[in-house]
C-alpha positions, 0 to 999 in steps of 0.5 A: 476450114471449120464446119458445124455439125451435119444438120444442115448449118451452114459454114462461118465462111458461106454466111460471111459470103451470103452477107457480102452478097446482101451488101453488093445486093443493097450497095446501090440503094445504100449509095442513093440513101448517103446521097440523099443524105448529103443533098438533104443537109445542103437543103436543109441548110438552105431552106433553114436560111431562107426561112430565117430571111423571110420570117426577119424580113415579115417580123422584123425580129431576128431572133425568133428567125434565127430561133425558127430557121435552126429548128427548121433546118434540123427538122428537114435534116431529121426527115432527110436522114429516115428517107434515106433509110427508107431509100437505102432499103433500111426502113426496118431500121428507121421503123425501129428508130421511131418505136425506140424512140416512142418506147424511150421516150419517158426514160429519156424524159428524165435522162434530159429534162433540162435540154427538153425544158430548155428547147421548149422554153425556147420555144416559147421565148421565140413567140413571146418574150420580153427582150428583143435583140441589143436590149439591155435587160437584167435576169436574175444577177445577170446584166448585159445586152442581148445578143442571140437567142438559141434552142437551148440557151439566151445568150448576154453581152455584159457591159465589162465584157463577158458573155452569159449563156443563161438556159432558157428554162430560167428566162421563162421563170426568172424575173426580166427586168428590160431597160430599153424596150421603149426607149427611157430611163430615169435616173435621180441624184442628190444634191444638197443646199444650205439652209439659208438658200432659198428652196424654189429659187435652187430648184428652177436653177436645176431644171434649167441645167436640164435642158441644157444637155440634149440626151435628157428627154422632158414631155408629157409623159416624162416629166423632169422634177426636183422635190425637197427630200431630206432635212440633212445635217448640214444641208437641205437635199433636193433630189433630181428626176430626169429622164434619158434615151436608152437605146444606147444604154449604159455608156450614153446614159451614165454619160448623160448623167454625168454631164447633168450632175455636172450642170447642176453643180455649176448652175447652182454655183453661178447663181450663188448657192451654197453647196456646204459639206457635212458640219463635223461635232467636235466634243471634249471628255474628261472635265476639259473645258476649252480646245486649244486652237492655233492657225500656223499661218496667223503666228507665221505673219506675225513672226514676218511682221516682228 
């Protein structure tokens, strides 16, 4: 066995003995402090739920409930976890964890910026934002539907089926362009006509095979109109305003908008205006005079008829 000098010192083995005895001493305030601990994750998940229901239920957002619930349930799992320590007779160490903190808290600044500059980004987004959840937004090169919104991150559903974790910090300071929050869209198209149509007459046949398609949408304060656009080279080219609901935006909107080129081309068509395509200019170089041409079907006639 070994001893240390005669000075009174105790043993190695008397001060591994005095520390068993301060754990058997501590063992039922450290079991209270793991109990609390679990029975306090189990609350905190709860009220965390609870939380999230009943701030849907007054808002009628879900992400700022799911936004609010999460960082309610990991404020009641950080206070659980330092009454714990209290309990289990350890608040030595949770007054030590919170001077650390406080002594550290410009080292960690730095350390995690982004993750501080995200959480506080997402703070504010819970409260004022310009996106609710399933609307089809566009931030920065990013565009899709929204679909949660997170301590850190915005997350989007993009239409060939990715999903983008954008940080929060950059939904704050990127431009957020919202194709749904009320409800409309206009789309345009260009559709040409010959010279010798008659302008007004093709654009009333083009508003009345607006309303032929029921997704296209025309009151007061959104109105469907047809303008002369461009003297083209071969044709005169009105260009179409119409507007769609966009709730469901991209599948029912493009379809929407497929089906009104579509009207309009048969319209104009019935009502025998001419859609000609582009006139191509043919010239001859080196001191040619004449372009020989010849129709295949012409010789082969007359080769039947002789």
């Amino acid at each position: 066995m070994l001893y240390t000098s005669q000075d009174g010192v105790t043993s190695i083995k008397e001060t591994f003995q005095n520390a068993a005895d301060r754990f058997m001493d501590q063992l039922p305030d450290i079991t209270i402090g793991i109990l609390i601990i679990i029975v306090g994750i189990l609350v905190a998940g709860w009220i965390g739920r609870f939380a999230r229901r009943k701030i849907s239920a007054n808002t009628k957002d879900p992400l700022m409930s799911k936004f609010l619930g999460t960082a309610i349930k990991f404020t009641v799992i950080i206070i659980t976890i330092m009454l714990a320590l209290k309990a289990a007779g350890l608040g030595g160490i949770a007054t030590g964890i919170l001077t650390a903190a406080g002594a550290s808290a410009v080292v960690l600044g730095f350390a995690f910026k982004d993750i501080g500059e995200n959480f506080i980004a997402g703070i504010i987004l819970a409260f004022n934002r310009p996106f609710d959840v399933d609307d089809t937004v566009e931030i920065g090169p990013n565009f899709g539907k929204v679909k949660t919104l997170d301590l850190r991150y915005t997350k989007l559903k993009t239409f060939d089926g990715k999903d983008v974790y954008i940080p929060n910090s950059d939904v704050l300071t990127e431009p957020v362009t919202n194709y749904t929050e009320d409800g409309f869209f206009r789309w345009d198209f260009i559709i040409g006509i010959a010279y010798e149509d008659n302008i007004e007459g093709a654009k009333e046949t083009v508003l009345k095979a607006l309303e032929k398609e029921p997704n296209v949408i025309n009151d007061a304060l959104h109105e469907n109109f047809v303008i002369e656009d461009e003297l083209a080279t071969s044709t005169v080219n009105l260009k179409v305003f119409f507007w769609v609901d966009t709730k469901d935006f991209r599948k029912t909107a493009l379809i929407t908008k497929g089906n009104v080129v579509r009207n309009v081309k048969e319209a104009l068509e019935d009502a025998g205006f001419y859609m000609p395509a582009d006139i191509q200019e043919i010239k001859l170089y080196g001191g040619v005079k004449e372009f020989p041409l010849s129709f295949r079907k012409q010789k082969d006639q007359q080769k039947n008829t002789n």
